[in-house]
C-alpha positions, -999 to 999 in steps of 0.1 A, spaced: 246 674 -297 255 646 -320 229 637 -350 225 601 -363 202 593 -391 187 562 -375 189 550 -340 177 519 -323 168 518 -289 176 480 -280 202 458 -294 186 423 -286 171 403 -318 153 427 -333 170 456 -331 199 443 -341 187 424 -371 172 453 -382 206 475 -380 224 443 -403 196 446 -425 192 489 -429 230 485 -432 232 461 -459 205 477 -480 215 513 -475 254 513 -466 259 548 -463 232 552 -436 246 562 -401 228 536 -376 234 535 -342 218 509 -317 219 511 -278 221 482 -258 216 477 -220 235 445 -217 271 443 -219 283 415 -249 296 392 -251 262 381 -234 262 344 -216 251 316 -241 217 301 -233 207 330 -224 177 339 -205 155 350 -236 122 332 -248 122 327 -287 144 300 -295 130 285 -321 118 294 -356 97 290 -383 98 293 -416 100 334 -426 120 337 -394 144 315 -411 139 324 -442 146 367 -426 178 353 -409 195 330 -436 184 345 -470 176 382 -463 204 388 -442 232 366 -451 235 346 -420 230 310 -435 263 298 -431 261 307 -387 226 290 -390 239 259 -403 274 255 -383 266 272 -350 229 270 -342 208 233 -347 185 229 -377 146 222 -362 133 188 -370 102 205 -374 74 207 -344 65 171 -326 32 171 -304 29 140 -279 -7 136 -259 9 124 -232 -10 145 -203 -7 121 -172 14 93 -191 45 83 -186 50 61 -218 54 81 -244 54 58 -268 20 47 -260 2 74 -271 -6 93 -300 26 114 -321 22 143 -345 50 153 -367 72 144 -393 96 115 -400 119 138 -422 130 170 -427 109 188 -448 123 211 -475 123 241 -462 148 251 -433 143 262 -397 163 265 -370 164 261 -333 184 293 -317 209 295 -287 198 332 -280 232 339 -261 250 323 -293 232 339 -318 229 376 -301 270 373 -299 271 373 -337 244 391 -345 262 421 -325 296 415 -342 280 413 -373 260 442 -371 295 460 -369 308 447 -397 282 462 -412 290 498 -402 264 498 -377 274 517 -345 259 493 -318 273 507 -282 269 478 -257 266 490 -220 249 518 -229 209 529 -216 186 556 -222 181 579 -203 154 599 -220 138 609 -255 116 633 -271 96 622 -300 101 652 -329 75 659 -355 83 677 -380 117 677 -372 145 651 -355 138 632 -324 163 634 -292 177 609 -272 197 608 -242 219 575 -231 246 564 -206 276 551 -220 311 546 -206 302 566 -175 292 595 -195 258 613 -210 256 615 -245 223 636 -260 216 624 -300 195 637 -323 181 610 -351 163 613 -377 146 580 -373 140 563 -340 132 531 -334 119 511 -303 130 476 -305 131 473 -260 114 443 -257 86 444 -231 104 477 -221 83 499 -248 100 529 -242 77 543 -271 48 521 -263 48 537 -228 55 573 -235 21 575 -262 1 547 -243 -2 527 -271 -5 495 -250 -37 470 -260 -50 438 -241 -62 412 -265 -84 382 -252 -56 358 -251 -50 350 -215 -22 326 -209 9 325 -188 44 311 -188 72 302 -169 107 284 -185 138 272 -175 171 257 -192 189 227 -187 224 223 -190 222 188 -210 204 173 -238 165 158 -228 166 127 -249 133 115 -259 141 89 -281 161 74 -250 125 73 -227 116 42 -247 132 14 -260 105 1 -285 123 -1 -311 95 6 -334 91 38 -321 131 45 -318 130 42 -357 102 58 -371 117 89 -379 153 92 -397 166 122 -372 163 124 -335 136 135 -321 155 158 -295 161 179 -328 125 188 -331 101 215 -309 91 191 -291 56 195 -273 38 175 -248 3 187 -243 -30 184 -222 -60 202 -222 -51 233 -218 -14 240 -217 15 226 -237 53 220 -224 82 230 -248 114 211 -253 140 231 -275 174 223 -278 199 251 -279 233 248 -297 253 255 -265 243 221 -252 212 231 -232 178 223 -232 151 251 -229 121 238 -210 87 261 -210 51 254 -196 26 276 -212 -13 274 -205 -45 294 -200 -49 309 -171 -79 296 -166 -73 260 -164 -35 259 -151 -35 291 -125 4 305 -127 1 300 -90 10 265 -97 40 266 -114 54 299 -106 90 284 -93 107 258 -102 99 239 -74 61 243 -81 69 238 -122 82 205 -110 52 194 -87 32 204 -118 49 186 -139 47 153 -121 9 155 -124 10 160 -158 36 154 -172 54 128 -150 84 114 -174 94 149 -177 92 153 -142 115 126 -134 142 132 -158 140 170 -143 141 156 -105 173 141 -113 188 173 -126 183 196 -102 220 205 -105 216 215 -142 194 241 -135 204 275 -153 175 300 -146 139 302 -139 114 330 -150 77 333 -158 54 355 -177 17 368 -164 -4 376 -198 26 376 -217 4 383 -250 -7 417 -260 -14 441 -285 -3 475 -303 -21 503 -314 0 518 -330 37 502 -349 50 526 -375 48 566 -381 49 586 -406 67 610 -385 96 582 -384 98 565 -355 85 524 -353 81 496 -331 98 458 -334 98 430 -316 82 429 -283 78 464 -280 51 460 -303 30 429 -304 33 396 -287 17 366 -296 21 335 -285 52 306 -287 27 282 -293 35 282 -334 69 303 -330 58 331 -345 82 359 -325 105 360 -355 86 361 -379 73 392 -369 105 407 -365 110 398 -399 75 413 -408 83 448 -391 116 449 -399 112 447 -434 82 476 -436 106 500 -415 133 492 -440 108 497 -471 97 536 -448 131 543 -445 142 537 -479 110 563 -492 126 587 -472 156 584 -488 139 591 -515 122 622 -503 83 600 -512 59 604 -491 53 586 -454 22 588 -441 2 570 -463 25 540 -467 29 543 -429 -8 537 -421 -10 510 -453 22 489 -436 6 496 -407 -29 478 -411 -13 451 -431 6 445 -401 -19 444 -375 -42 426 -399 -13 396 -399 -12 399 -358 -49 396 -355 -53 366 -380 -25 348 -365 -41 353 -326 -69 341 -338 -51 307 -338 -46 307 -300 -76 323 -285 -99 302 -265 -80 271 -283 -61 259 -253 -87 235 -243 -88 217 -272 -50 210 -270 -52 176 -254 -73 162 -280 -60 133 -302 -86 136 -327 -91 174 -331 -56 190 -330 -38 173 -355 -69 188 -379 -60 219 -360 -21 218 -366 -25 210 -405 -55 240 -408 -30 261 -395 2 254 -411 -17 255 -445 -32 289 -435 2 302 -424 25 286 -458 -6 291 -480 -8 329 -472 10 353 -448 46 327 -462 35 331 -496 34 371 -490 70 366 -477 90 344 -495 79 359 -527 90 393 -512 57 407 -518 44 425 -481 54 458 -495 43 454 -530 11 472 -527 1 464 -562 6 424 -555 -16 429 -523 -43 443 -543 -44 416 -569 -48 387 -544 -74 411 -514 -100 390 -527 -82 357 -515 -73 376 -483 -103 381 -471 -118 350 -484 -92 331 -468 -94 356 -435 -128 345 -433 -126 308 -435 -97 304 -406 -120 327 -381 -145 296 -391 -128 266 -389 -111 280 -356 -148 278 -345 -160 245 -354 -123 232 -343 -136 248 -305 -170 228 -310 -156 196 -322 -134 190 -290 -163 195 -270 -178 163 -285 -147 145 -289 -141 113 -270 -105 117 -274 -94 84 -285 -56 82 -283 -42 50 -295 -3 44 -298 2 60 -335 17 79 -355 5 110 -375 32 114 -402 29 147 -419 60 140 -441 39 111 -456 13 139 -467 25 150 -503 5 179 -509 16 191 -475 51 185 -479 47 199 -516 35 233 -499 61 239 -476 89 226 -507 68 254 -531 83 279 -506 114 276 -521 101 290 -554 104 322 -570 76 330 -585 68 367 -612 37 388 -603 17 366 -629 29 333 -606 26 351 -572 -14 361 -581 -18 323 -593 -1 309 -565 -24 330 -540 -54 316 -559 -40 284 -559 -36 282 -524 -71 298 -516 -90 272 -529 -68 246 -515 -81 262 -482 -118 260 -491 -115 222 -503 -94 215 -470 -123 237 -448 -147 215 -464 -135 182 -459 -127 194 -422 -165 206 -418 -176 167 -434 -149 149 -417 -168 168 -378 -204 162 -393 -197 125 -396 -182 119 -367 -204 142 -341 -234 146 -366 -251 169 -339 -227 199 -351 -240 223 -373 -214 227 -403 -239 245 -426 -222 278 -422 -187 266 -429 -193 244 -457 -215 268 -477 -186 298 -468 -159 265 -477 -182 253 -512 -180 290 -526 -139 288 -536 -135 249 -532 -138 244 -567 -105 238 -582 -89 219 -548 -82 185 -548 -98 162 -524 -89 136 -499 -64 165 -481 -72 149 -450 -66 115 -463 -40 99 -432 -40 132 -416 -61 124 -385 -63 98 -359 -94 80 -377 -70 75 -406 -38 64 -391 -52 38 -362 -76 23 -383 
């Protein structure tokens, strides 16, 4: 029986990033990933996660060297683009959030097919020993000693014993499975997607010219999303020359029934989404694939071990694409299994770091769910989701990107220095998520032909920029602190801005929560950041 010090048990994203990035940090580790499909795998390819945010991004180009495929092989994201266009055809008639520029910070729309290519090539270069072809065929979780695995590879059984083993087999879970460590969480939504072989042109649905010019890149470039209560439709370009087309919505209000083929996607679509619809009608012969997703969220109980072996990717958690958060928590778990394996190395300790990375990590999945649970309704509204969209993109650069960028998720003494602002913070998004819910249910969803320019917001675009820094411990705790109140002052102009408008809501709660760390923010944060503001 061979022995391998770490082995990964999926070579798609995450499995595969994570062998490039044990490789480069330790390269005299012996790392060996197993992957069902046979590369070169087709571009396009029939993966959900195309698109990325910003510590996605930041995980791929920075952390493991892959800036210079991002930039001359996959698209840079012109950022997300929201139209409330449910039952419109003129989309330049209703109301647009997003930006007119690039922002300062990179991201990146990803041809999976492309991208997983390299990644695999790549990951050899690196030493890695990543056998395409091959499956498992069985494993045995060790305690105190190795694990064992058994695969199929070039018609033959081959029986490893690793020191390290790590589940990265998508909704496969081959670890998830075997120690039922499956959760439900209360998000129920469904999807279905397709791709396109051709560009979907949005700019080229109008031809105001107005509209045609009020943003310096082409809209086609951005994650584009055209939403109704309850459901939101993706449009992501991929590199290849395809577009990836998604419906996602709550169960609830848009039954999967509905959509559940492409033919049924498309009578869907014509109800609510009827420019869409036509453009698709007429491209029936560009159709590359079709699949959907019941429930695709869910939970984990369990990710890492101190008896080594860890989940990544989707054979842990699963959010939602809403945001594009899939990556990001790749980069998340990658980066704690990297930090376990390298105390191992060092003969430390794993247990208690295990459980610590552990709980951070859950703590970061439960946060971040709270932005999609129970929200979808409120997704049609003009007034109420671009206050949702910049809440949320604060919370997410102010905190969890701050953690990140300044490479600080393992730095246990870091975390401790700012738990205050965690918490604080923790609390405030579980409340403005709440009023955001009670605020649509009063809105009378005004939705005049506008623009919502978050490019034109320079405290905004001055937090995503600040990502860039590189900040000491002394900067990183005053940064954190920084940011915190910034989220109190922006809670409390949110809970003022509601109050005048519906003056039957009860903001008490959130302002007094908001009033404790507002202090120090500046105000007018939601000065031309909502509807009122930019069609008055």
């Amino acid at each position: 029986m061979q022995s391998t010090e770490v082995l990964i048990m999926g070579g798609g994203l995450a499995g595969l990033t994570l062998a490039i990035q044990l490789r480069q940090r330790f390269p005299r580790l012996e790392v060996r990933v197993l992957e069902q499909r046979v590369h070169p795998v087709p571009v396009a390819t029939h993966k959900v996660g195309e698109a990325t945010v910003e510590i996605g991004a930041q995980y791929l180009s920075r952390d493991l060297g892959l800036a210079q495929h991002l930039e001359s092989g996959q698209l840079r994201k012109f950022g997300f683009r929201f139209f409330f266009s449910d039952r419109r055809r003129d989309l330049d008639r209703v109301t647009e959030l997003g930006v007119s520029r690039h922002l300062a910070t990179p991201t990146y729309q990803l041809d999976r097919g492309l991208f997983e290519n390299h990644l695999g090539a790549r990951a050899r270069e690196c030493g890695a020993l990543f056998l395409d072809g091959a499956t498992v065929t069985g494993f045995q979780l060790g305690t105190d000693g190795p694990h064992e695995v058994s695969y199929a590879h070039d018609g033959r059984e081959h029986h490893v014993r690793p020191r390290w083993l790590i589940d990265a087999s998508g909704r496969a879970g081959l670890i998830k499975r075997r120690l039922a460590l499956a959760e439900r969480n209360a998000h129920d939504a469904n999807a279905v997607w397709f791709r396109i072989g051709g560009r979907i042109d949005l700019d080229g649905w109008s031809h105001d010219p107005g509209f045609r010019t009020r943003c310096d890149t082409p809209r086609w470039l951005s994650t584009n999303h055209l939403i109704g209560e309850g459901y939101w439709v993706w449009l992501i370009p991929l590199a290849s020359g395809s577009h990836s087309v998604g419906i996602v919505a709550d169960a609830k209000l848009h039954p999967l029934a509905r959509m559940s083929s492409f033919d049924r996607a498309l009578e869907w679509l014509q109800q609510h989404q009827p420019r869409l619809a036509e453009e698709l009608d007429g491209r029936r012969g560009e159709l590359q694939d079709f699949l959907f997703l019941r429930r695709f969220s869910y939970g984990c109980k369990r990710v890492f071990s101190g008896e080594r072996w860890a989940l990544t990717g989707e054979s842990g958690v699963f959010l939602d694409p809403f945001y594009s958060p899939g990556t990001d928590f790749i980069a998340i778990a990658n980066t704690y299994i990297a930090e376990l394996v390298a105390r191992d190395l060092e003969g430390a300790a794993l247990a208690p770091h295990a459980r610590y990375y552990e709980q951070l990590f859950l703590s970061f999945y439960r946060s971040t769910l709270s932005l999609y649970v129970d929200q979808y309704p409120l997704f049609g509204d003009p007034e109420v989701m671009p206050v949702k969209v910049l809440w949320d993109y604060t919370y997410y650069w102010g905190v969890l990107c701050q953690l990140y960028f300044q490479g600080r998720l393992a730095d246990l003494g870091a975390i401790g220095a700012v738990r205050g602002e965690l918490a604080s913070t923790l609390a405030l998004n579980e409340a403005v998520q709440a009023l955001l819910r009670a605020w649509a249910s009063a809105s009378a969803r005004r939705n005049p032909a506008t623009m919502i320019d978050q490019a034109a917001l320079g405290w905004f675009a001055e937090l995503n920029r600040g990502l860039l820094d590189r900040l000491d411990t002394a900067g990183f705790t005053a940064r954190m602190r920084e940011n915190a109140a910034l989220l109190h002052g922006l809670a409390a102009e949110i809970a003022t801005r509601a109050a005048a408008e519906h003056p039957t809501l009860d903001v008490s709660a959130l302002l007094e929560l908001a009033r404790a760390g507002a202090a120090a923010a500046p105000a007018g944060l939601l000065r031309g950041a909502t509807l009122l503001d930019c069609a008055a």
